[in-house]
N, C-alpha and C positions, 0 to 999 in steps of 0.2 A: 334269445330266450326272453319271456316276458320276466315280468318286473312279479314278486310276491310283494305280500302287506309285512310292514315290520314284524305283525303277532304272529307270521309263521312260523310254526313248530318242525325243526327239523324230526326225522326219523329217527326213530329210539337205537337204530345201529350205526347211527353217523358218530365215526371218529372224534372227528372236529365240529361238534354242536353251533357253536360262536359261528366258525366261517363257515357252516354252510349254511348258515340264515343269511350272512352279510351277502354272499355272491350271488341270491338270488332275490334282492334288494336295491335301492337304486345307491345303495352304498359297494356296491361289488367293486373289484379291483379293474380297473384301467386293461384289459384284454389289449396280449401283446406288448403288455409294457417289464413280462420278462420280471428280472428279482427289483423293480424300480420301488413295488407298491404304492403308487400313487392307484386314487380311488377313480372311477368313471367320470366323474365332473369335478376333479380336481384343477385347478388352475396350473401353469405353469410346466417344465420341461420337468425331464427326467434329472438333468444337473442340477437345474434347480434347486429339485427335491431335494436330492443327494446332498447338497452343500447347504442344505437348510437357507437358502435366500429369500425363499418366498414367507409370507408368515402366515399364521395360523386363517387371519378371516379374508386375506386375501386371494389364499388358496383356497378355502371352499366359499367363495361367493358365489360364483355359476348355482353351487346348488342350494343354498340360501334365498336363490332369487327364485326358484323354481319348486323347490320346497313344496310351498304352499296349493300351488297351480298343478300340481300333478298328481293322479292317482292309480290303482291297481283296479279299480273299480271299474262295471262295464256302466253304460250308460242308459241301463235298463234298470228302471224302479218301479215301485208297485205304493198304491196308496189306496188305503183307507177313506170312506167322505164319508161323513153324516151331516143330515140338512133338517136344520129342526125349523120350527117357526114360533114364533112369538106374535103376540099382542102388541100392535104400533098406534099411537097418537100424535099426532100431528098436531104443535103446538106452538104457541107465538110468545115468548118468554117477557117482552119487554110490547107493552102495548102502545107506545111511542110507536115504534118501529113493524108496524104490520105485516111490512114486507121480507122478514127477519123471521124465521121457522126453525124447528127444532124437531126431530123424532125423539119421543119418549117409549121407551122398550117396555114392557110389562113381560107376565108370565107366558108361560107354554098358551097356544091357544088351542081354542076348544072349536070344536064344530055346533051345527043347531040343536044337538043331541044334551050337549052338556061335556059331549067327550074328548081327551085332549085328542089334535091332530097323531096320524100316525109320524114317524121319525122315517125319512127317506136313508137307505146308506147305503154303500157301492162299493168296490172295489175292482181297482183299476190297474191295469201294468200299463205303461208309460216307454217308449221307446226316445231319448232325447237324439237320438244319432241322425234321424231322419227331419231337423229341425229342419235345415237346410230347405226341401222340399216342403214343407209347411208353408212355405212363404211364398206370395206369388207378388213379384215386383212391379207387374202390369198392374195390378188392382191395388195396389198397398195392401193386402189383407192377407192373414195369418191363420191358416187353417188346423187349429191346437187339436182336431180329432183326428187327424195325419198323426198325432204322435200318441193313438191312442191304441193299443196291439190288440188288448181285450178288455172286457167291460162285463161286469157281473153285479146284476143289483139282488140286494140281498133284504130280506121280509118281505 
């Protein structure tokens, strides 16, 4: 059975609210381990437990380390872009040093009309699972619209 997010809500007829969020979490109880209750990435034997020899962060290290690096999430995201443009100068700060530039940013820019540019934005869904095949090792190059599923430009 997959893993839930901590914020899941059990069903409003579940008995035991607490354990049935935990067992379908990556805090669920060690499957097969009988009346032991040692957790799924607990460290250490069932005696162990039993006789309390192991101790508190020794025993959940496994999932301490793993913690962080795991999710319930799929690996399909969607993103937002807006592309604006500004007004850029090209400028040399220190006249010692000519070879030595700077971009200075100004406002929104405008076109021959007097009007500001239009504002480009998109919206994108993003498949990361398919990175792998992005990549082509003959070429060294990275083909990021392999991970691109759809594309929806918007104005």
């Amino acid at each position: 059975m997959p893993f839930r997010s901590i914020n899941f809500l059990p069903p409003a007829s579940s008995q035991d609210q607490v354990g049935y969020l935990l067992e379908h979490t990556l805090l669920r109880l060690l499957p097969g381990d009988g009346a032991g209750g040692r957790l799924l990435f607990e460290l250490g034997t069932a005696a162990e437990h039993s006789n309390g020899d192991v101790d508190y962060y020794t025993r959940n290290r496994l999932l301490a380390k793993i913690w962080n690096n795991v999710t319930v999430r799929s690996n399909v995201f969607y993103c937002f872009i807006t592309i604006r443009a500004f007004e850029a100068v090209e400028v040399t700060p220190d006249p010692n040093q000519p070879d030595v530039t700077a971009v200075r940013i100004g406002g929104p820019l405008k076109d021959a009309n007097g009007d500001y540019v239009v504002n480009q934005r998109g919206f994108f869904v993003i498949d990361r699972s398919d990175i792998e095949e992005a990549y082509d090792p003959t070429t060294g190059r990275f083909n990021w619209r392999a991970l691109v599923k759809y594309r929806l430009r918007l104005e």
